[in-house]
N, C-alpha and C positions, 0 to 999 in steps of 0.2 A: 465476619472473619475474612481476612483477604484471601483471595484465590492463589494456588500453588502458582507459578511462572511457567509459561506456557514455552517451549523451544523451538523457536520460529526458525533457526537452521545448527546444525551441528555437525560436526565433522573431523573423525580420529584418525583418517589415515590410513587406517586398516585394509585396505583395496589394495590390490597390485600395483595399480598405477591412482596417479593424480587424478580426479572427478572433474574431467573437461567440462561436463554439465553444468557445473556449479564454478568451478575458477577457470580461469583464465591465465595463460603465460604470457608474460608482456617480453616485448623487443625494441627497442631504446631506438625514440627520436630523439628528439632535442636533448642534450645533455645539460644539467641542472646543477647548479650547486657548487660548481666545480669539480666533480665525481671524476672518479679516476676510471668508473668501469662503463663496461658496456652490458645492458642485460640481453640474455638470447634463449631462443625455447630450444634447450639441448637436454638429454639426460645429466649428462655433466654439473648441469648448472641448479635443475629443478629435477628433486626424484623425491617417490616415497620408497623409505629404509623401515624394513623390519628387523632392524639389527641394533637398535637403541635402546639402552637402558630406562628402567626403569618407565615404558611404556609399550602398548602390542603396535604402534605402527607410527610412523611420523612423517611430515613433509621436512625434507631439507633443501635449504638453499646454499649452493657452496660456490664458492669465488675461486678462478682458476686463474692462472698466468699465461695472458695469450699475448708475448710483445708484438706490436703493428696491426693488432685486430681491427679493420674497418666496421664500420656500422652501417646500414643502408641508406645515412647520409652523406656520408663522407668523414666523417668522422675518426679519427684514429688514437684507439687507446691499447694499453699493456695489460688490463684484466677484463675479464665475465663474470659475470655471478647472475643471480635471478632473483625473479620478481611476478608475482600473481596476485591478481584482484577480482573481485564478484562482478564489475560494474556489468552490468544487462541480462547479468544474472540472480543475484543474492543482494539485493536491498532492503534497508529499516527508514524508520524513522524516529522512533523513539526504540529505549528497551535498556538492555544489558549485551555488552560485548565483551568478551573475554576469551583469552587464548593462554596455552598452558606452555612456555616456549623456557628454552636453552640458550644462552647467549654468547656470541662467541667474547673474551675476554679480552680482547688484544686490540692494540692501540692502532686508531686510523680503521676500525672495521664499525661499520655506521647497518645495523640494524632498524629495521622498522616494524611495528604494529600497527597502523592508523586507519581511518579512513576518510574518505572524501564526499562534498553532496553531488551530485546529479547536477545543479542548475549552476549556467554561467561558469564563466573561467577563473581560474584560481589568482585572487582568494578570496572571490564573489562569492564561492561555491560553497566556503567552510571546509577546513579541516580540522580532525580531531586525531591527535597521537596521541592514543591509549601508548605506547611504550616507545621510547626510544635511546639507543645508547654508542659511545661511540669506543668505546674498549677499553673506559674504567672501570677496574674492579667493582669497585661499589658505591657504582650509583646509575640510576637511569631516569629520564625525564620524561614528562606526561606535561602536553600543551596542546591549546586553540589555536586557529588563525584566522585572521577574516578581512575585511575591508578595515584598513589603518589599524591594523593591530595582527601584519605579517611580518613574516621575516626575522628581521633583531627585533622589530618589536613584538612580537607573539607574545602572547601570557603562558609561562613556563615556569615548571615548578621540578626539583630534584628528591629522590625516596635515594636515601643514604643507607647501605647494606652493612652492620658490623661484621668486621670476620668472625670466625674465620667463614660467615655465608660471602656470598660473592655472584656476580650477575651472573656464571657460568654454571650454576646450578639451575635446578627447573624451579619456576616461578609462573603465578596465575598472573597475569596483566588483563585490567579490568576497566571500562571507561561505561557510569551509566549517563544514560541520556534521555535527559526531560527536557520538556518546555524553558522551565525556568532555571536551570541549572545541568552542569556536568560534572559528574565526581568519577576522580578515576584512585582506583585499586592497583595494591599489591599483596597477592596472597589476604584479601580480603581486609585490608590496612589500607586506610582512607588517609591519598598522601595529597589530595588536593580536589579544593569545592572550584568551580567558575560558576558566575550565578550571573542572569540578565543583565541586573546593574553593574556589575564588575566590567562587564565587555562591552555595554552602552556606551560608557562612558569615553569608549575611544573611538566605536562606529556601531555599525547594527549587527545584530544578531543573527546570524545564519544559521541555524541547527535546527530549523523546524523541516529543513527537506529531507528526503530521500538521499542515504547516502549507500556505499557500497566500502567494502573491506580491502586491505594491501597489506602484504606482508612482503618486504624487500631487504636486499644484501646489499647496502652501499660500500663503498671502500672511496677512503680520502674525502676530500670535499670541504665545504666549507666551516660545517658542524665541529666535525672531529679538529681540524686546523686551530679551531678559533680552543679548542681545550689541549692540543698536544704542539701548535708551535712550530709545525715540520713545516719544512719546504723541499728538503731533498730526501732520498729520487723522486719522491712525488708528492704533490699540495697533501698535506694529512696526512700522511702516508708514510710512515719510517722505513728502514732497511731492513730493520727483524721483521716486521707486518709481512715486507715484501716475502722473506724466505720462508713463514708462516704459510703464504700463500702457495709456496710453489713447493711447499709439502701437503700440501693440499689437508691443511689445518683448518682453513677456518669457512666455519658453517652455522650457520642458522639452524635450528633445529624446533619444530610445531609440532607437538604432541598431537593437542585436539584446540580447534576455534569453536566457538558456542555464540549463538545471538539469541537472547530469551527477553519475555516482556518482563517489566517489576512487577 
């Protein structure tokens, strides 16, 4: 008989504040993607709310409207939002990864669930998006990335929502991770296998390392652009998104994250 899955980390939110132990708040160098924002460790941008439906605590990530906000680069953008990861903290290498997340619904708002390996620079390293969407109703996409098979070319695959459900409801997002294969979840609906040979076939296989967790609030960029077509006022980014933002609508919202073995 197999043994029950053992919870190598888990985390509801339920604290006052954010578990500095275990995440990290990240502050934006190099900007990527074409992103409109800048991330920064503020309350504003990263908090936990015990004021959310239909759960006892949750991380939020919410995007604000700062025009002319520099970055410690030099950099000069018109939103923040936030962004936290495990790295030097909370590592796997195989197991189950799943987060119980809220999404915001609105066009040009680029959420993440993924995580990254430890070795070498991206996309030496491997990435794995257990969730990602960029403010269509219904639908969000689960993909790899690695050496010749990043970027446009990732392997990518879309979980298509009937209404009236909709990505703005709560949803389990799921990515497990073996040797030979990754299959990733929704609400426990297996919306896509990657197997060794599927990803051989364009370079090697990275997923036997040590990887670490991210959950981020992008806005605009290249993702969301290449599905909604915008260019003004900003790449991906429409004029409702923009007044969305500066009603301070649109948020990210993390039940609980879970990493258990199969």
């Amino acid at each position: 008989m197999k043994d029950s899955p053992e919870t190598l980390f888990f985390d509801d939110f339920t604290a006052t504040h954010l578990n500095r132990d275990v995440w990290n708040v990240e502050v934006t160098g190099k900007i990527y993607n074409n992103e409109q924002q800048a991330y920064i460790d503020s309350p504003e941008t990263v908090y936990v709310s015990h004021h959310e439906a239909d759960c006892n605590g949750a991380l939020v990530l919410q995007a604000h409207y700062r025009p002319g906000f520099s970055t410690p680069q030099g950099a000069h953008v018109d939103f923040v939002s936030g962004r936290v990861h495990t790295r030097g903290k909370i590592t796997f290498r195989y197991g189950r990864v799943s987060a119980r997340l809220k999404i915001p619904a609105i066009s040009g708002a680029w959420p993440a669930f993924w995580a990254l390996g430890t070795q070498g620079a991206w996309p030496v390293c491997g990435e794995i998006d257990v969730m990602e969407a960029v403010g269509e109703p219904d639908w969000v996409s689960a993909a790899v990335h690695g050496p010749n098979y990043s970027g446009e070319a990732g392997l990518v695959n879309k979980k298509y929502f009937q209404p009236p459900d909709s990505i703005a409801e709560w949803h389990v997002y799921t990515a497990e991770c073996m040797p030979e294969m990754l299959l990733f979840y929704v609400d426990d609906e297996l919306i896509y296998r990657i197997t060794r040979p599927m990803v051989s076939f364009f370079g090697p296989w990275v997923f036997d390392h040590e990887k670490f967790l991210i959950l981020n609030l992008a806005l605009g960029g290249t993702y969301p652009f290449k599905t909604n077509g915008v260019h003004q006022p900003y790449y991906g980014l429409p004029s409702a998104t923009v007044q969305e933002i500066q009603n301070h609508s649109v948020r990210f919202v993390v039940d609980w994250v879970k990493i258990t073995t199969l």
